[in-house]
C-alpha positions as CSV (number, residue, x, y, z in Angstrom):
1,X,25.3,3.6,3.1
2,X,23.8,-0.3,2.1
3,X,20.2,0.5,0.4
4,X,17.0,-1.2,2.2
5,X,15.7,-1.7,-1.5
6,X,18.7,-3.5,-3.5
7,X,18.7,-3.6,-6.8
8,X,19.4,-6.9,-8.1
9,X,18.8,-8.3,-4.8
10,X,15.6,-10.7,-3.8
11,X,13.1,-9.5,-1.3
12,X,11.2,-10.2,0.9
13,X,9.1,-7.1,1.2
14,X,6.7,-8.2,3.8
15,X,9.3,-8.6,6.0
16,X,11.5,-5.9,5.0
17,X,8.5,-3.6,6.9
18,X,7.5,-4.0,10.5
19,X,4.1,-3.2,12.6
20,X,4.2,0.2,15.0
21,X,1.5,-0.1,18.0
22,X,-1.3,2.6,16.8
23,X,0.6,3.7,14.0
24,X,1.4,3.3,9.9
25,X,5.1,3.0,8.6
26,X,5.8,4.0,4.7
27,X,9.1,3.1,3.1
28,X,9.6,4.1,-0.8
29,X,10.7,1.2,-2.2
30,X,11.5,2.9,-6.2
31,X,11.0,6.1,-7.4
32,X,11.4,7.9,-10.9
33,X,9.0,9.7,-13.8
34,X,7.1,7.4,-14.3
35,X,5.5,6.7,-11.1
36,X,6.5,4.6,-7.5
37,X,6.8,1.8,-5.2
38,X,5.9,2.0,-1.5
39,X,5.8,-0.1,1.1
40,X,3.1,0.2,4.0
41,X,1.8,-1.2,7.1
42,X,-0.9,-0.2,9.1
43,X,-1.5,-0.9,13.1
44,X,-5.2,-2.2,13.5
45,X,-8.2,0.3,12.7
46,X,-5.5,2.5,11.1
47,X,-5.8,4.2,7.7
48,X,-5.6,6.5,5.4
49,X,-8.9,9.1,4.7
50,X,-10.6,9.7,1.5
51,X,-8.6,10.9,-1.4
52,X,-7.7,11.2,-5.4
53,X,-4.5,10.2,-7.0
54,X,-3.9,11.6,-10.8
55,X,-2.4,8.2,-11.4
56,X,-3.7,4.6,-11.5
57,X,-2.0,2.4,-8.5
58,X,-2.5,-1.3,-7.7
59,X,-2.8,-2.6,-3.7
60,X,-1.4,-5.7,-2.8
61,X,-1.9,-7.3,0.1
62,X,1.3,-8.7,1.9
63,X,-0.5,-9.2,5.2
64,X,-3.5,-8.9,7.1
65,X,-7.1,-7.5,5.8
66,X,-8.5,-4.2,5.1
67,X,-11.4,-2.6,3.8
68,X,-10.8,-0.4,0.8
69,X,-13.2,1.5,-0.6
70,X,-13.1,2.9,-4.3
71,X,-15.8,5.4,-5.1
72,X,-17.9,4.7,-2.4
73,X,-17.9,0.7,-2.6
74,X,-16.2,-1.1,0.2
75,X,-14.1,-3.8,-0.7
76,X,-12.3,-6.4,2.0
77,X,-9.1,-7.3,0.5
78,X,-7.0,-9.7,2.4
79,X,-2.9,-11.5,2.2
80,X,-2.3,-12.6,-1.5
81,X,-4.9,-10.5,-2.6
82,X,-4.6,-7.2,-4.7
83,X,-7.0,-4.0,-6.2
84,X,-6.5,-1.6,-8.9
85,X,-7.7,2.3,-7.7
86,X,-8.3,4.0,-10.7
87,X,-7.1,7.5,-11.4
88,X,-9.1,10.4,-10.0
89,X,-11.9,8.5,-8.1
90,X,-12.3,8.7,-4.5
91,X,-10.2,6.1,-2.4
92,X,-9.7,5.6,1.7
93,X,-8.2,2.7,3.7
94,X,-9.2,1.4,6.8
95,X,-7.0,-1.3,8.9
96,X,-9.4,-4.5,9.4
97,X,-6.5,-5.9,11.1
98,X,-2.7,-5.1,11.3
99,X,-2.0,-4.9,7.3
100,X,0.7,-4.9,5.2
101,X,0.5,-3.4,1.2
102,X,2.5,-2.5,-1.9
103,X,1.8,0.6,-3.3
104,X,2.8,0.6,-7.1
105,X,1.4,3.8,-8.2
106,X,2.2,4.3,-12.5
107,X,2.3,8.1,-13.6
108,X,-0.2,8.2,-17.5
């Protein structure tokens, strides 16, 4: 079976992950001890609900726009664009418009 994530290979993760109609799509791009890599994207006015993570993780933006907010402060992060959530403060996601991020998420 031929790996989605190559190693050694150059990709092109934003199109490596397509758009479902009302819908979000996640596809783990690395995973091991000391933390992960996922790929998401996220229909229009799609997200994911407030939450903690026990880890730092950095967003970045592949495509589209959402709002992120990070202990209560809403931030509008759009393509090229990235945010660090810190470790055990409040985060949610909310789909501005069809969006596309990678999640690196790095285990303290």
């Amino acid at each position: 079976m031929q790996e989605l994530f190559g190693k050694g290979k150059v990709l092109n993760l934003e199109e490596m992950i397509e758009y479902s109609s009302g819908g979000v799509i996640s596809k783990q791009v690395l995973k091991n001890q000391s933390g992960n890599i996922t790929l998401f994207s996220f229909d229009k006015g799609q997200g994911l609900t407030e939450h903690t993570a026990p880890f730092d993780a950095i967003v970045q933006v592949l495509d589209g726009e959402a709002q992120i907010i990070i202990g209560g402060n809403p931030n509008l992060v759009r393509m090229g664009e990235s945010i660090i959530m810190p470790a055990n403060v409040s985060h949610a996601l909310q789909a501005v418009e069809q969006f596309k991020m990678l999640l690196t998420m790095i285990k303290g």
